[in-house]
C-alpha positions in Angstrom: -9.4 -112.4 5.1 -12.9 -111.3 5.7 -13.9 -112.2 2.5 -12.8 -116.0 2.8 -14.3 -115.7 6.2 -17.9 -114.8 4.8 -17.5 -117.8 2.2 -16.8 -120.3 4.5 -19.3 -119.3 7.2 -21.8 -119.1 4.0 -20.4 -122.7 3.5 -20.9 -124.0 7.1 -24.6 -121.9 7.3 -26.1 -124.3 4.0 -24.2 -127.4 5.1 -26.4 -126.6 9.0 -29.2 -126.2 6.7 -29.5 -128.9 4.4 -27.4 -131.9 5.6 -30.0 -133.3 8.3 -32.3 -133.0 6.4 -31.2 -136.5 3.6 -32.7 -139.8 5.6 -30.5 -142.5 6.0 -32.5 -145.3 4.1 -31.8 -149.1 5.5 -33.3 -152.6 5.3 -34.4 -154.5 8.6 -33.9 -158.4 9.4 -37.2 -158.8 11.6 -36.3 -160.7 14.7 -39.2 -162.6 15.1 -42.3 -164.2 13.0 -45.1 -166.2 13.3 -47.2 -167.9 10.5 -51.3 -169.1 10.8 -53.4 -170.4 7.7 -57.1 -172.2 7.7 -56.8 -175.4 7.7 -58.8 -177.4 9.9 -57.5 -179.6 12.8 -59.5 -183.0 13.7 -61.9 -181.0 15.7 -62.5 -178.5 13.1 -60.4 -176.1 14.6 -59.3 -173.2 12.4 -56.9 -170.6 12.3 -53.9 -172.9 13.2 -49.9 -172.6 12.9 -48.7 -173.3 9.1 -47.2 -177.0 8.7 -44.1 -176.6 6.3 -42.6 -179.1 3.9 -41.1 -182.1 6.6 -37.6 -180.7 4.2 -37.6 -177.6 5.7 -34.9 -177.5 8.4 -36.2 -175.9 11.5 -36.4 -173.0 13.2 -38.3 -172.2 9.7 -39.5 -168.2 10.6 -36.0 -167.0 11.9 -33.7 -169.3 10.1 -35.0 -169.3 6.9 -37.4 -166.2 6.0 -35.4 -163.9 8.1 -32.0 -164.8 8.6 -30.8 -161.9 5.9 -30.6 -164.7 3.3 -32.3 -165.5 0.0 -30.5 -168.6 0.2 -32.6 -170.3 2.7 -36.5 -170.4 2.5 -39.8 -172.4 3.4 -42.5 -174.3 2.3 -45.6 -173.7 3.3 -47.8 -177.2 3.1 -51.4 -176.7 2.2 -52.4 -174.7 0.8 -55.4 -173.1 2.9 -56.0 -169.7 2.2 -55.7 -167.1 3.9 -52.2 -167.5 5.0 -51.3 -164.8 7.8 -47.9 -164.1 7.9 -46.8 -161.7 10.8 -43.1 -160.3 11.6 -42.0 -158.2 14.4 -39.4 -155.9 13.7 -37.6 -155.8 17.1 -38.6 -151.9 17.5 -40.6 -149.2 16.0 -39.5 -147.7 12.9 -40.1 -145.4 10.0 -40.8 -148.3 7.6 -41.2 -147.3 3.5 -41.6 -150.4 2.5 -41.6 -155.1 2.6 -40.1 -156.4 0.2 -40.8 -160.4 -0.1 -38.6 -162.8 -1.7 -38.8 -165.7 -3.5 -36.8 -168.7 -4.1 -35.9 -169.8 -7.8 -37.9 -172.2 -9.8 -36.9 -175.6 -8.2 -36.1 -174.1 -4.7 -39.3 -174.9 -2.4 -41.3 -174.5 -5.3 -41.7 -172.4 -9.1 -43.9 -169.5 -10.1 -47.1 -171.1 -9.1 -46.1 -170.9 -5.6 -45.2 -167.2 -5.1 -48.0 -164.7 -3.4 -50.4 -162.8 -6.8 -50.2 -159.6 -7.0 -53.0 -157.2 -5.4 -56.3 -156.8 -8.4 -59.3 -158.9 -9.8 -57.1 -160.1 -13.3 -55.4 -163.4 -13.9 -53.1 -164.5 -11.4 -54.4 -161.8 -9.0 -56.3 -161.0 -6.2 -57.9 -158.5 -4.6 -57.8 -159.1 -0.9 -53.6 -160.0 -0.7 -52.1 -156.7 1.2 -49.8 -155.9 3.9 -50.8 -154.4 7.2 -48.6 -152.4 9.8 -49.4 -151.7 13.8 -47.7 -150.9 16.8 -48.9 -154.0 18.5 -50.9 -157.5 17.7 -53.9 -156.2 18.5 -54.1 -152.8 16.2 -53.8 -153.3 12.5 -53.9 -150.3 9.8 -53.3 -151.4 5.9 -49.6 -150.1 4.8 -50.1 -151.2 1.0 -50.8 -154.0 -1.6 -49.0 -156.6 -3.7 -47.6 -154.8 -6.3 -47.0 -156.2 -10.2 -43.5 -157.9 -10.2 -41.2 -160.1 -12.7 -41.8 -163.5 -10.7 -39.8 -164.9 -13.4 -35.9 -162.8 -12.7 -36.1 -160.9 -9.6 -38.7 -163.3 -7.6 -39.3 -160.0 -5.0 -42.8 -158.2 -4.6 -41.9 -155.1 -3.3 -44.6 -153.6 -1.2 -44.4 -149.5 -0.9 -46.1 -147.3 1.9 -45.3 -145.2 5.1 -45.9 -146.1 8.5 -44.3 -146.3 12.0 -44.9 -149.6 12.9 -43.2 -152.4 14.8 -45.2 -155.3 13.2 -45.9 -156.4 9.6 -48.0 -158.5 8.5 -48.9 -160.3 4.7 -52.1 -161.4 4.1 -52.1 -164.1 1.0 -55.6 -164.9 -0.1 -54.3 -166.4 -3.5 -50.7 -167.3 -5.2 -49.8 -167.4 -8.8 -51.4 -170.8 -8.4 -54.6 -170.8 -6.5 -53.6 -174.6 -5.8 -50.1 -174.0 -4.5 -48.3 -173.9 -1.6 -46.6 -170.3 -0.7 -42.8 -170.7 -1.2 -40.6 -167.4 0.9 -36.9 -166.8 0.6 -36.7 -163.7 2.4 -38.7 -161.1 4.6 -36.7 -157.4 4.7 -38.7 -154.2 5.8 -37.4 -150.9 4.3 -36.6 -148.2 6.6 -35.5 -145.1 7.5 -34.0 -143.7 10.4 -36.0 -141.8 13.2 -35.5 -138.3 13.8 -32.7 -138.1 11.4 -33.0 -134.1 11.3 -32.2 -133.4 14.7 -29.4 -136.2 14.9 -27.8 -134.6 11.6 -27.9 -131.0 13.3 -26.3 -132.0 16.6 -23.9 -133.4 14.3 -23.1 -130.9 12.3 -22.4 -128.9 15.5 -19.4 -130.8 16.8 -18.4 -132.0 13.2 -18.0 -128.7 11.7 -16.1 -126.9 13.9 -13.3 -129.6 13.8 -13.5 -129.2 10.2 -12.8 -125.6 10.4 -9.4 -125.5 12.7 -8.4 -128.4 10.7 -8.9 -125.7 7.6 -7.1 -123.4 9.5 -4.9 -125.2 10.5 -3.5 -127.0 6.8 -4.9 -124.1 4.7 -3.6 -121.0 6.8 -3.5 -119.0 3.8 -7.9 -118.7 3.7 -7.6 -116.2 6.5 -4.9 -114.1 5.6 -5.7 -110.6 4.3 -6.2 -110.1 0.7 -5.8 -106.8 -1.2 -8.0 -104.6 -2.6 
């Protein structure tokens, strides 16, 4: 008995050890979003809300970029560089990663009208990048415009590590440096908070329920066995 005991508390003693300690990885919907670009305004005002294609259905932000569907997307008219594109993610989180998607040729737009990647070759450039902060006011760079197949999987997905509650793109440049910026979709990459500690208090109520149910169906593990 002892000896089935000593496996099973052996058992119970890696499972404390090493379960809390895998992250739960999940994708965010941000709840809210705003979009500014340079164009000028009569009075040669800059800095101004982006105007989208008059087919764009409104709300735009929330009910196309970030309504958890690559289905729906925007336009943006212009265009006039930089476009700033800023999300708020409805709380602070562990954030690996944005990924931004693209609608397919023919869907507010083609190739030419998807964001270049981060670098000084063709169809690049150098300033593009994504920022993370806790607030509007305090911005810290999370990580660039990476290569991707604008062609089959239309996503640029941006890698890094942060705690943030906002995001932010900035798009100096597309493909096209004459196009328009075309989005499908706006998802943040994140993993849980203090996923250790939750997995260990866990583990403490889980485990012994798992070990009378043992008992219970198995009764045979704690009888004695001979020598």
């Amino acid at each position: 008995m002892f000896k089935n005991i000593k496996k099973i508390g052996a058992a119970l003693v890696i499972a404390v050890l090493v379960v809390p300690h895998f992250v739960l990885a999940g994708s965010v919907t941000p709840s809210q979003g705003s979009c500014r670009d340079d164009q000028q305004d009569d009075n040669g005002a800059v800095d101004l809300a982006c105007v989208y294609n008059t087919g764009d259905s409104a709300p735009h932000l929330t009910g196309d970029v970030m309504d958890g569907s690559s289905s729906t997307g925007i336009h943006i008219n212009g265009p006039n560089y930089p476009i700033l594109f800023t999300v708020y993610l409805g709380a602070s989180y562990n954030v690996t990663g944005l990924n931004i998607t693209h609608g397919p040729d023919g869907a507010w737009g083609g190739s030419a009208n998807r964001i270049a990647a981060t670098g000084s070759g063709a169809n690049q450039n150098p300033n593009n990048k994504v920022q993370y902060g806790p607030s509007t006011s305090e911005w810290y760079d999370f990580g660039t415009i990476p290569a991707y197949d604008d062609d089959n999987d239309l996503t640029a997905e941006v890698t890094g590590s942060a705690t943030a509650s906002y995001l932010r793109i900035w798009n100096y440049e597309n493909h096209g440096d004459a196009a328009a910026w075309s989005i499908a979709e706006i998802t943040a990459i994140t993993t849980i908070p203090n996923t250790p500690e939750m997995g260990v208090w866990a583990l403490l109520v889980i485990l012994p329920i798992m070990f009378f149910v043992v008992y219970k169906s198995k009764p045979e593990l704690f009888r004695p066995t001979t020598a």
